[in-house]
Steps between C-alpha positions, in 0.01 A plus 500: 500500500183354339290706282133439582194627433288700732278305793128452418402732810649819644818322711637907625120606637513184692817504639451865601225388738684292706657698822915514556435202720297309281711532191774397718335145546399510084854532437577188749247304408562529139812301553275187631349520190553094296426635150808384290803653542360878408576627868887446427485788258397752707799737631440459876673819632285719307178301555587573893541909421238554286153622570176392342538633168856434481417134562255446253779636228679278630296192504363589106897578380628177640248216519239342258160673527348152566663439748481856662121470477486175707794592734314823603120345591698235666682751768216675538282212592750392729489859653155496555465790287236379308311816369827524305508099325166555404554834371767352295302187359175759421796647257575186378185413452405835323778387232319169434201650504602683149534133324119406649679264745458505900741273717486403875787605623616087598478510116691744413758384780543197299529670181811646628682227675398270168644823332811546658556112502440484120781749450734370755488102308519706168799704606650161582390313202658807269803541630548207498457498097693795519800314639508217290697575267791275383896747529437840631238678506581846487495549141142390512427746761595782237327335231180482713546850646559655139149355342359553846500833445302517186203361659287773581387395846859387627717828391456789767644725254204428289283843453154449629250292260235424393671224380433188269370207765675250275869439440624222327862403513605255173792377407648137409554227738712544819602887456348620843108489470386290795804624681369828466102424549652336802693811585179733503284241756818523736495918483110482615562242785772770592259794435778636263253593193484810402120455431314351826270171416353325806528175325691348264439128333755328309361250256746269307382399200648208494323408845154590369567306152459195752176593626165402389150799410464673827391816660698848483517458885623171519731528219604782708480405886583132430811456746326785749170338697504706786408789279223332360256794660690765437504490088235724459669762701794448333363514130276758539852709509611372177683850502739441784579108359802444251500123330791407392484248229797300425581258205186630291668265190460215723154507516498270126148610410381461170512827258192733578398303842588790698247752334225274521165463777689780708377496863470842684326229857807442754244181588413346164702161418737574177771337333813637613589678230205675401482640864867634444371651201190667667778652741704618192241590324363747809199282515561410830621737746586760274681765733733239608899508421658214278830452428563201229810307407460302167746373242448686162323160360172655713526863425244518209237324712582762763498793261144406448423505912725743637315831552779761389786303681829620532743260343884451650720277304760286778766521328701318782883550575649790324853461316643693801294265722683179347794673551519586880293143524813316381751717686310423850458114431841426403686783747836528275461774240721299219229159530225703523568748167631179315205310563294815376688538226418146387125498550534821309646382250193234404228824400248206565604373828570890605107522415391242758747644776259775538329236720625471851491099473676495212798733634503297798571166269776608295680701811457146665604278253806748352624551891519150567695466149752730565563416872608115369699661211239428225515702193084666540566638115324229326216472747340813389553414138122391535221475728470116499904482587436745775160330649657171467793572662341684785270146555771326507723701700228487778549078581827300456604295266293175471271624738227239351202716498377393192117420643473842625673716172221242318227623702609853510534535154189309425279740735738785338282422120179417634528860683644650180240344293209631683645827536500464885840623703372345832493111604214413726522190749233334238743563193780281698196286629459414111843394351563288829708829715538559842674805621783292641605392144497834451692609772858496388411771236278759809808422750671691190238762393488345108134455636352676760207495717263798533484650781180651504355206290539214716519186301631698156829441329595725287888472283756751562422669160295443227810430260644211744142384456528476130883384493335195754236452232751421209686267726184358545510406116866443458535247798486131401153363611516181700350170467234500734440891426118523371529878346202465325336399816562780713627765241186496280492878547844563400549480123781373305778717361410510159232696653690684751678666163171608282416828388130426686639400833738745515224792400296328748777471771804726460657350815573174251737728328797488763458120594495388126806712493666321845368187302796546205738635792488133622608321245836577560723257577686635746171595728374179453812335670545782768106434597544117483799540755327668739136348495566158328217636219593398170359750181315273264684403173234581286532909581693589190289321293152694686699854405567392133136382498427868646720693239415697221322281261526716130388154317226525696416814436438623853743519834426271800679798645323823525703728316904525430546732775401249711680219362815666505479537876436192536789349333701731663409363823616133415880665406518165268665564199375225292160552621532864374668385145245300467220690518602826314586276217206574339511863488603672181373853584399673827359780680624615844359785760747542732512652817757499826318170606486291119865614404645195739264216351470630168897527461585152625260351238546698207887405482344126446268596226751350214267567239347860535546728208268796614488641811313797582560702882255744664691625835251633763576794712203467729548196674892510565574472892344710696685872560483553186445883470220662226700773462715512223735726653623245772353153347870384386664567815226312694507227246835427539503250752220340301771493181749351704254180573387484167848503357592131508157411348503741249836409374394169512197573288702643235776291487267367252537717242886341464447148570195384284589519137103500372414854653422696253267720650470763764198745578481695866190633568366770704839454710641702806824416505853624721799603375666159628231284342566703202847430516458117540267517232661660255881321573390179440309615169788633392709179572686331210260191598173703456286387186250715515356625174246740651447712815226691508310703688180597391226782473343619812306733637683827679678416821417164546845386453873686659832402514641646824779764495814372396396253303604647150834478562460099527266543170809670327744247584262234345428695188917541418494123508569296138222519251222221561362354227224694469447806608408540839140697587573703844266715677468667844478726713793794627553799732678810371850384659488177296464654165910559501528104548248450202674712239850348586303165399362643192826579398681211546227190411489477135195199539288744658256640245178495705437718835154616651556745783115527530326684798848649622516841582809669259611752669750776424838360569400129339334641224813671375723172594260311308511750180864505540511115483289454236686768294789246570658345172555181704142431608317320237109532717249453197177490700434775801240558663405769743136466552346677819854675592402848577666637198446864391494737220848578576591171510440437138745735374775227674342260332484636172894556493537102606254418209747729235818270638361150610620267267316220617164645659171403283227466737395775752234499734390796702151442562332626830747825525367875501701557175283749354522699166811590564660206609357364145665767321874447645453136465423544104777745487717180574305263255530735235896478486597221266709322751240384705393149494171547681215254363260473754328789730293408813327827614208450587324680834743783454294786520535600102280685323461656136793697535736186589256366185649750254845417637523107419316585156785746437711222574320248301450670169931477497713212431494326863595170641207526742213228382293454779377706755237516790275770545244342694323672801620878420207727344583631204192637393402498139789751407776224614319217321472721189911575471525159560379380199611736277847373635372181422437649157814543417725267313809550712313381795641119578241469794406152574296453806332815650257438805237741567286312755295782755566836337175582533479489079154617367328361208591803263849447543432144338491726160877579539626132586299409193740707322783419642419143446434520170876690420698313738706181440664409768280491843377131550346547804298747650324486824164773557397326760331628795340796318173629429489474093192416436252302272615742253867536581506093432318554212743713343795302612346184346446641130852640497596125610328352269732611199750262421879462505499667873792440716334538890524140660304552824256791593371534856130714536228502689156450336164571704263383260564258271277508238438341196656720274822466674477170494511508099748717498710244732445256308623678135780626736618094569433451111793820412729479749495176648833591699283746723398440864223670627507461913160667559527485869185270576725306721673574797698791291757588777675173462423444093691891448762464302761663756837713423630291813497193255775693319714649752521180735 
């Protein structure tokens, strides 16, 4: 049944005024009727039983409204009835009428029949699109069907609008656009959109980039003459038209064209573009519908057209679309998963299957592996062993084609390099073409011919472009081959590689890369066998010439990311040594897709000595989950194809004798990555001096669960040279697997659990442990852990026991007074070794004050200590320095920066500097003292023999009588740094972090 919209005039009344006999001969003639095929649908047994009414149901349920319009004055012209054909074309009329147009009724007979035979050769012309795909088709069917569905106008389960009249569908080459635009224009030749248009116009970009300044209407109506008359009927109901506008990337006009000299005259003669841009803009026919497919290169020009567009990303074949893709191409379940399981296992190549082409390539080329016994393992190792493999696989051996693979290849760059995916019959017109050189790669759909483009060629996906380009470069040029002479377009691969081209032209990237693929030796020979092509002998000398140039100072290469994918491509060993050579330190961000390259190379690099990892979480393979409930489970699979890498990676660590260094940054790593990790730093062939991994702010960085139990086996491991630095990130189960480590690794005297959150159970594991007479931890911190009042009074029995414990830092925790006052109760016993206390953010006030001073005033081991952020009024600055006073009091460093001190209170640190003779630095900064609080400070500094070092304060005015008393300061205690925070003071603070790490 076809949903259709109601007839422009009242079909029942009509109907109900023929008599029993004269709706008898309606219903016969009808059938005579030569409209199409629209007479077919209708259910002839009840068309014979029902009456008027019934029949016009009928008719409107079952039958296109255009047609029902013309089919009905038809019969009842032929039944001389015609009071009742006029009647019907005065309603017809009346609806034209409302868009100041009036019709004969010839013309509006030839309106429909043009109509109706515009949608019958457009039904034909997109279905056949629809079924051209290469393999089956089905999965493409549910691709298209699923995105279908998000377009407003196409999903019947849409609610009712108003809706945006622009949707744009992006996404990178080959994952489903034009399939999809093409989709849509077959749904409205079948009436099957959910929102009714009368006419629909599909406009290829990359048909329209061909044509010269021209009129709205002709850009429009170019391949329809006969409705030449009609177009200001038809525009006038820009509301009832949908444009669909395909390829908008492909239009390659110039930044800021688009917005300019906008047109809102369907008749004035404009550039092509600037009329699209009138259209996009709303300048020109604003109520119409658009639908736009563009590759993300052209979404900001959009973004600056687009009125309120709704954007869909095609995201192309799902993971689960791959998967039943592969199981219907090859038929047995075992190929099939195997095959899977391969282009899994290649995070890069698994990328690119999520376009239909691509799946289609490497089910092709592993298939025909397998059925002749062929190992496909290797093939999927990288993309230029797969691509080249499937071109080969597709002629036989010494098939002597090497004029057309020239050609191809050659049209491949120029394409590439003008950012066009479409040949034109003039492009093969220029480098001396004809389609029948071209014809063993169509007979094989490596290129194809567009179907509703007549005389465009288009390559079966942009990434077989780009492989064709590189072996455009790599093949050995012949004698008589003029490249400059037909190639001056195409430039050289020195520039294919720079930072500027690539910027310019991202799809460079993946031929450069296909570039080092092919300078294997092993491709070379397999493509000379079957073509007869030799690869030129100067290609390993053009990648060297590429490399990384540090003499030079800059890379030929654009960054190291991208030079260590494309080394990995080339699987050359030398060609690898040779090139990481020259790196002594280095800096990787890995994710699921730079593990593989970034692995193979780094085992080369013979003489690194730092290396420092960042693991991303956020661009492993897709299905990863954000929850952190689930996200190991679902990253399992992910682990499993990382594993090889990985262990790869860090085989490192055991095999090259001049690491020294380790830092992880910002990491996310497994359990089994941990594991891997950790094993081979633990090996008895590990010469690391130093893993670290530093400050950071909260949450940015997470070992998964489990992963502290790996982290304890590496800590038991013999003493390293130096101590090792360790610092992560655990959940309340791992805490168990942590203290067993502290225990039993006697090298371990550094550990920042940072930004974890301590909870009951590992809190007391982790008291327990440290109470331990076997763990020798000197340097804890606990910043940001969620700690407690009541936590401290744990804490303060490990400080009365801990042999080894000197530096403590529990900044960022709601300790509170009385959290202060267990934790001196601890310091106050004379076994405690405590030196150094980090509290500051901790909530304290006075009272906690009074309880440190307390503490102070006795013999203690504690000599410096962190107050900073905490307001402690003028009450806790005041016991402070009477502490501070005392000659018991062995504090060295005391940091006071942000208490909110007032410039009184300077009266009392004058005092206590004056007694004390131990403190050597002090910092005030961050607090409102004064001109007058400086002042005092100053005189009581300017007395001689003082012990303070460095003093950190904040001065507002600086005034001439400071300055004096600066300078007479410098004269009597030359030792003393004043750090007056005129520049950039949050990085110049002298920080208790620079003591505890």
């Amino acid at each position: 049944m076809v949903s259709s919209t109601q007839v422009n005039f009242n079909l029942q009344a009509l109907l109900e005024q023929l008599s029993q006999d004269e709706l008898s001969k309606f219903k016969s003639l009808l059938r005579t009727v030569s409209l199409g095929n629209e007479v077919q649908k209708i259910p002839q047994k009840e068309v014979d039983e029902a009456d008027g009414k019934q029949l016009a149901e009928i008719l409107i349920s079952h039958c296109h409204s255009y047609w029902t319009e013309l089919a009905t004055i038809q019969v009842f012209e032929k039944m001389h009835r015609v009071d009742l054909s006029e009647r019907a074309k005065d309603e017809l009329r009346g609806e034209q009428k409302s868009v100041h147009t009036r019709y004969s009724f010839t013309t509006f007979i030839l309106h429909v029949r043009f109509g109706n035979r515009y949608r019958l050769i457009l039904k034909t012309k997109f279905r056949e699109m629809w079924q051209s795909w290469p393999g089956d088709r089905k999965e493409v069917r549910v691709m298209a069907e699923r995105y279908r569905m998000l377009i407003p106008f196409s999903n019947p389960r849409m609610l009712p609008g108003p809706f945006s009249h622009t949707v744009v569908l992006h996404s990178p080459a080959g994952l489903g656009k034009t399939t999809l635009a093409n989709k849509l224009m077959l749904d409205w030749t079948e009436d099957n959109l959910i929102q009714k248009f009368k006419y629909a116009f599909y406009l290829s970009c990359r048909e329209l980039n061909r044509l010269g300044p021209c009129s709205f209407a002709e850009m429009v109506f170019r391949d329809w003459p006969e409705w030449q008359d009609d177009i200001p009927h038809i525009l006038a109901q820009a509301q009832k038209i949908l444009f669909v506008i395909d390829g908008f990337d492909e239009l390659g006009a110039p930044p800021g064209a688009l917005i300019q000299d906008l047109c809102g005259d369907w008749e004035q003669q404009k550039p092509v573009p600037v009329l699209l841009g009138s259209l996009l803009k709303r300048k020109m026919l604003p109520k119409a519908a658009l639908l736009v497919t563009t590759r993300p290169s052209a979404l900001r020009d959009l973004r600056f057209l687009a009125e309120q567009p709704i954007y869909i990303r095609v995201e192309g074949f799902l993971e689960e679309d791959r998967r039943a893709y592969f199981l219907r191409h090859f038929g047995d379940e075992d190929q099939a998963m195997r095959a899977f399981e391969l282009m899994r296992s290649n995070a890069a190549l698994f990328q690119l299957g999520s376009a239909p082409a691509v799946c289609w390539i490497v089910c092709t080329t592993l298939k025909l592996q397998m059925e002749k016994g062929e190992d496909p393992a290797p093939t999927c190792l990288t993309s230029t062993g797969l691509f080249l493999r499937f071109l080969c696989s597709q002629f036989p051996q010494g098939a002597q084609l090497q004029g057309a693979l020239r050609a191809l290849s050659h049209l491949a760059a120029q394409g590439l390099w003008a950012q066009m995916s479409v040949l034109h019959g003039e492009d093969l017109e220029r480098v001396g073409v004809q389609e029948s050189d071209l014809r063993p790669f169509l007979d094989r759909d490596i290129l194809r011919q567009d179907r509703v483009s007549k005389g465009c060629y288009s390559f079966i996906h942009l990434s077989f472009q780009q492989f064709l380009t590189a072996l455009f470069y790599a093949l050995e040029k012949e004698e008589e081959e003029d490249r400059d002479g037909h190639a001056w377009d195409i430039g050289d691969v020195q520039k294919m590689l720079t930072r500027e081209e690539r910027l310019r032209n991202p799809d460079l990237i993946q031929a450069g890369r296909f570039f080092f693929g092919l300078a294997n030796e092993k491709r070379a020979k397999e493509l000379e066998a079957t073509f007869g092509c030799q690869m030129s002998p100067e290609i390993k000398q053009e990648l060297l010439r590429c490399d990384v140039s540090r003499k030079n100072g800059h890379s030929m290469v654009a960054d190291l990311k991208e030079l260590l994918c494309c080394l990995y491509e080339s699987q050359e060993d030398e060609l690898v040594k040779e090139v990481m050579a020259q790196f002594k330190e280095i800096t990787l961000h890995l994710n699921a897709v730079d593990i593989a390259p970034s692995s193979f190379c780094v085992k080369h690099c013979r003489n690194l000595q730092k290396m420092s990892l960042q693991v991303i979480k956020e661009t492993l393979p897709e299905n990863v989950a954000a929850s952190e409930s689930n996200a190991e489970a679902e990253r399992s699979q992910d682990d499993q194809d990382m594993l090889p890498f990985w262990t790869d990676l860090c085989s490192i660590f055991g095999s090259n004798k001049d690491l020294m260094g380790l830092e992880i940054n910002n990491s996310f790593l497994s359990a089994s990555l941990v594991k891997i990790l950790c094993e081979q730093i633990a090996s008895d062939n590990c010469h690391l001096q130093r893993v670290v991994h530093p400050p950071r702010p909260a949450n940015l960085c997470a070992f998964s669960r489990g992963c502290f139990a790996t982290f304890a086996r590496l800590v038991t491991c013999p003493p390293l040279r130096l101590p090792k630095l360790v610092s992560c990130s655990a959940t309340t189960q791992q805490w168990a697997d942590l203290s067993l480590a502290l225990e039993a690794n006697q090298s371990l005297m550094c550990v920042n659990l940072s930004d974890n959150e301590l909870l009951d159970e590992g809190a007391k594991l982790l008291y327990t442990t440290l109470r331990h007479p076997k763990c020798f931890l000197q340097r804890l911190s606990l910043e940001n852990c969620h700690l407690t009042e009541a936590n401290c009074k744990d804490l303060a029995a490990v400080l009365v026991v801990s042999r080894e414990l000197t530096h403590l830092c529990l900044a960022k925790n709601s300790l509170k007074d009385t959290g202060v006052k267990f934790l001196c109760e601890g310091l106050s016993y004379p076994e405690c070794k405590l030196q150094a206390l980090v509290l500051w953010n901790c909530d304290i006030t006075s009272d906690g004050c009074c309880s440190l001073a307390k503490l102070l005033q006795e013999k203690s081991s504690l000599s410096c200590l962190d107050l900073g952020l905490n307001h402690i009024g003028v009450t806790g600055v005041k016991v402070l320095c009477e502490a501070l006073s005392k000659p018991l009091c062995n504090l060295r460093c005391l940091w006071l920066w942000g208490c909110s001190i007032p410039p009184f209170s300077c009266e009392d640190l004058c005092s206590a500097l004056s007694c004390n003779q131990s403190l050597i630095t002090l910092d005030l900064g961050q607090n409102p003292l004064g001109s007058s609080g400086v002042k005092m400070l100053f005189k009581t500094l300017t007395r001689p023999n003082g012990t303070l070092q460095t003093l950190r304060l904040k001065i507002d005015d600086f005034n001439d009588e400071l300055h004096k008393l600066l300078e007479e300061i410098e004269e009597n205690n030359p030792q003393l740094i004043i750090d007056t925070e005129k520049h950039d003071p949050w990085k110049k603070r002298p920080s208790s972090h620079d003591f505890m790490i």
